[in-house]
C-alpha positions, -999 to +999 in steps of 0.1 A: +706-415-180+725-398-211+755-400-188+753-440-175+749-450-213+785-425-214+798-441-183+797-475-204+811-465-229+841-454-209+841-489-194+848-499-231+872-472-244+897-476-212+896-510-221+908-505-255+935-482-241+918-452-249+607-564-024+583-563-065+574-529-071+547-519-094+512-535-093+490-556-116+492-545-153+463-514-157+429-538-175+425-510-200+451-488-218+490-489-218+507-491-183+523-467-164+561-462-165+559-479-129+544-509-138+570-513-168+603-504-153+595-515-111+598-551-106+626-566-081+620-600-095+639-591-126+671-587-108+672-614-082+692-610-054+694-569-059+673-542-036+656-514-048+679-477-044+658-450-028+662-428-053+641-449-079+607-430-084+593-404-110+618-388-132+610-358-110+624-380-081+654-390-093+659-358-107+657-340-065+680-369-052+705-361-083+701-330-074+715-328-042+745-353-048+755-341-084+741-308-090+763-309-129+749-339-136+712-330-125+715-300-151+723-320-178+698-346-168+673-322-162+673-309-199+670-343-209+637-350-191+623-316-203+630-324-239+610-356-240+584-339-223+584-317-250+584-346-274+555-361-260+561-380-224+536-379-202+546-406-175+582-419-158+598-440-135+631-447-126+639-480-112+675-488-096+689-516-081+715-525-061+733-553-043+752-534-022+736-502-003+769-485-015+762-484-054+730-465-050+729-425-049+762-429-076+740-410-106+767-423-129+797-410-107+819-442-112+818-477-118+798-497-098+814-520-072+792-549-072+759-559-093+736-525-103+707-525-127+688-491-141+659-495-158+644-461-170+611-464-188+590-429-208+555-431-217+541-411-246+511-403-258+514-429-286+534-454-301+541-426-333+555-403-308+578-427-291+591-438-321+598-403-333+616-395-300+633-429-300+652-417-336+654-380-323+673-390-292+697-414-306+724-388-297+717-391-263+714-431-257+729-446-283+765-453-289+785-438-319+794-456-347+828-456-339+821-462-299+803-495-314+835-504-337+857-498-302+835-519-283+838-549-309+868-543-313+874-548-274+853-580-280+819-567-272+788-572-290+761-550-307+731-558-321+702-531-334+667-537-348+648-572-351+682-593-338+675-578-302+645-594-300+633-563-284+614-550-319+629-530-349+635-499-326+663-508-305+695-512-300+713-539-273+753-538-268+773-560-242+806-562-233+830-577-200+860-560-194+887-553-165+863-575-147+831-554-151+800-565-175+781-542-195+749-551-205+732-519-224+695-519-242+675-491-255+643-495-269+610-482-283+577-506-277+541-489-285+538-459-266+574-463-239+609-456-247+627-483-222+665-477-215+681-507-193+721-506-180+729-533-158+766-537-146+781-571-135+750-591-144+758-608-172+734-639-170+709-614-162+701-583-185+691-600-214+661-622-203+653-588-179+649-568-209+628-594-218+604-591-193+608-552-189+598-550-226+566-579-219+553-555-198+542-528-223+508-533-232 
């Protein structure tokens, strides 16, 4: 995930020159990563990738296809189990069978959405590891200038709409959108990258984020 949050920014700098998953929301308690992150209706017209699962299943499919990459990822996933998580779910979609199984290898061809959602053990503990990992999902300072720059937006806190920790950045350029949120809600860190859906990522972090309870 570290590396599809890099892979947009890349999108930027070059530019610059340089079937529903999930089930009914748990009565009691918060909901699992699964029922957060999994449900097709937010990207209409996509299908689900096969490698969209646990963490740990994303992490054997990455695995096999980009053993680097699954290193790097793997590290990740240990570290915010070590900061707290305790549930996971990867969500990926696709509108064509060809963008799924990429694990950040290149830019998407057509429409692609990741939604990657972290439960902790409470809401204190998310937002800790929200500010902790900033250096893995957010943008830097200067990645945000370039990206403005290129005509992109960013927005962080409150103006996201997505609560006070969070961060939302969007950009279209050499004809592929960017649409980028991270955020913390209660007890879930949610990351969302959807590529070429412009009309779209917006009002599905919307509902991604309505279904923390």
């Amino acid at each position: 995930m570290t590396r599809l949050l890099a892979l947009a920014c890349m999108v930027v700098l070059a530019g610059c020159g340089g079937g529903s998953g999930g089930g009914n929301p748990l009565a009691q308690g918060p909901a699992s990563a699964q029922n957060v992150a999994d449900n097709s209706s937010d990207f209409p017209g996509l299908t689900k990738c096969p490698e969209s699962g646990s963490y740990d299943n994303y992490l054997k499919a990455e695995q096999t296809k980009a053993p680097d990459q699954y290193a790097s990822d793997k590290i990740t996933w240990d570290d915010l189990k070590k900061s707290g998580a305790n549930d996971s779910y990867v969500a990926i979609y696709a509108a064509n069978t060809s963008d799924c199984g990429q694990f950040g290898s290149g830019t998407p061809s057509g429409k692609v959405a990741y939604v990657y959602a972290f439960r902790f053990k409470d809401s204190t503990t998310a937002a800790a590891s929200f500010k902790a990992d900033s250096k893995d999902f957010h943008l830097s300072d200067s990645d945000i200038a370039s990206l403005k720059a290129a005509g992109g937006t960013a927005q962080q806190g409150a103006a996201t709409g997505l609560g006070d920790n969070s961060v939302v950045l969007s950009i279209s350029i050499a004809d592929v959108a960017v649409y980028v949120a991270f955020w913390q809600n209660k007890q879930f860190e949610v990351a969302m990258l959807a590529f070429n859906e412009p009309a779209i990522g917006a009002s599905a972090a919307t509902k991604i984020n309505g279904r923390v309870h």
